[in-house]
C-alpha positions in Angstrom: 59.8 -111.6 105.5 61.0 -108.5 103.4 62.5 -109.9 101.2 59.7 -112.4 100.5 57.1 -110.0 100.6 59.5 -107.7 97.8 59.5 -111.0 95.9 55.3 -111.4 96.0 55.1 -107.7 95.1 57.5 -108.4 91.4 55.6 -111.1 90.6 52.4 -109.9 90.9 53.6 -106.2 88.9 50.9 -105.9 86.8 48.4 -108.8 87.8 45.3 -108.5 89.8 44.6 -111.5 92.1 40.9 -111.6 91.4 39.7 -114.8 93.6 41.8 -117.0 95.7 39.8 -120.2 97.4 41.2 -123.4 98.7 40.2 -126.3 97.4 41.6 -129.5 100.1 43.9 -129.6 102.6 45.7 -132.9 103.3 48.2 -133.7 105.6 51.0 -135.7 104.2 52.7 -136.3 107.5 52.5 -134.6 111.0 54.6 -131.5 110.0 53.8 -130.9 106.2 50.5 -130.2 104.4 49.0 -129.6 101.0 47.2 -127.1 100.2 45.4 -127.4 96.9 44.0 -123.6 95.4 42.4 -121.7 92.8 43.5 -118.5 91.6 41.9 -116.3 89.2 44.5 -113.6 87.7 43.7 -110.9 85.5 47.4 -110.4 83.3 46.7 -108.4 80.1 42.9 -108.1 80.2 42.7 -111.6 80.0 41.5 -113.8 82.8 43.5 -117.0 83.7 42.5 -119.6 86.2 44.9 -122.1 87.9 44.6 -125.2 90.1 47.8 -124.9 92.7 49.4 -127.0 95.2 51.1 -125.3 97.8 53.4 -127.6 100.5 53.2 -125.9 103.6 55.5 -127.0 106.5 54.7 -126.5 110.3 57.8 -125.1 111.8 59.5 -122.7 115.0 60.7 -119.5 115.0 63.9 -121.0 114.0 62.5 -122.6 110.9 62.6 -126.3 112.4 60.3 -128.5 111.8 57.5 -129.1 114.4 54.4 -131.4 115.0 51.0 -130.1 113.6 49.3 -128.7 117.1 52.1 -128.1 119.2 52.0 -124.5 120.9 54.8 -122.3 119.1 54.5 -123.1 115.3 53.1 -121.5 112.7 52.7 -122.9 108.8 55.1 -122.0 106.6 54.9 -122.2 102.6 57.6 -124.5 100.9 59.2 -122.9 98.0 56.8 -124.0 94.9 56.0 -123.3 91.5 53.0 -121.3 92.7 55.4 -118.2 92.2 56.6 -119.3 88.7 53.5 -120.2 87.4 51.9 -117.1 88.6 55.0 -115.5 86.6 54.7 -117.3 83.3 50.4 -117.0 83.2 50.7 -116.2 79.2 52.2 -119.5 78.9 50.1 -122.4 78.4 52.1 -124.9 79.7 
């Protein structure tokens, strides 16, 4: 978790995570969910808003995947482009 949380920390160097609110959740099969969200960033004295989907994954300890609801798992975040497009905001892509 160190490392990821080191990760978070560079990427958001000099952005302020205004708002954060999830929009839907939907579950595209009994171990993995997405989670569509809004964030509002302020990069530059400039506010930018994004739509984002984040695939989340139900898993163990030991990373493997379980089934929503049983007792030991926890959700995990999928590596996604939340990251990158929280990176390149000044883009308009």
């Amino acid at each position: 978790m160190g490392k990821e949380a080191g990760r978070v920390r560079k990427i958001f160097d000099q952005k302020n995570l205004k708002t954060f609110e999830i929009l839907s959740v939907e579950h595209q099969s009994p171990a993995i969910a997405e989670v569509k969200v809004k964030v509002c960033v302020l990069f530059n004295k400039i506010e930018y808003t994004k739509e984002i989907i984040l695939r989340m994954l139900y898993q163990n300890e030991q990373r493997e995947n379980m089934v929503y609801g049983q007792s030991g798992g926890v959700w995990r975040y999928m590596d996604s482009f939340f990251f990158h497009k929280i990176e390149m905001l000044d883009w308009d892509y």
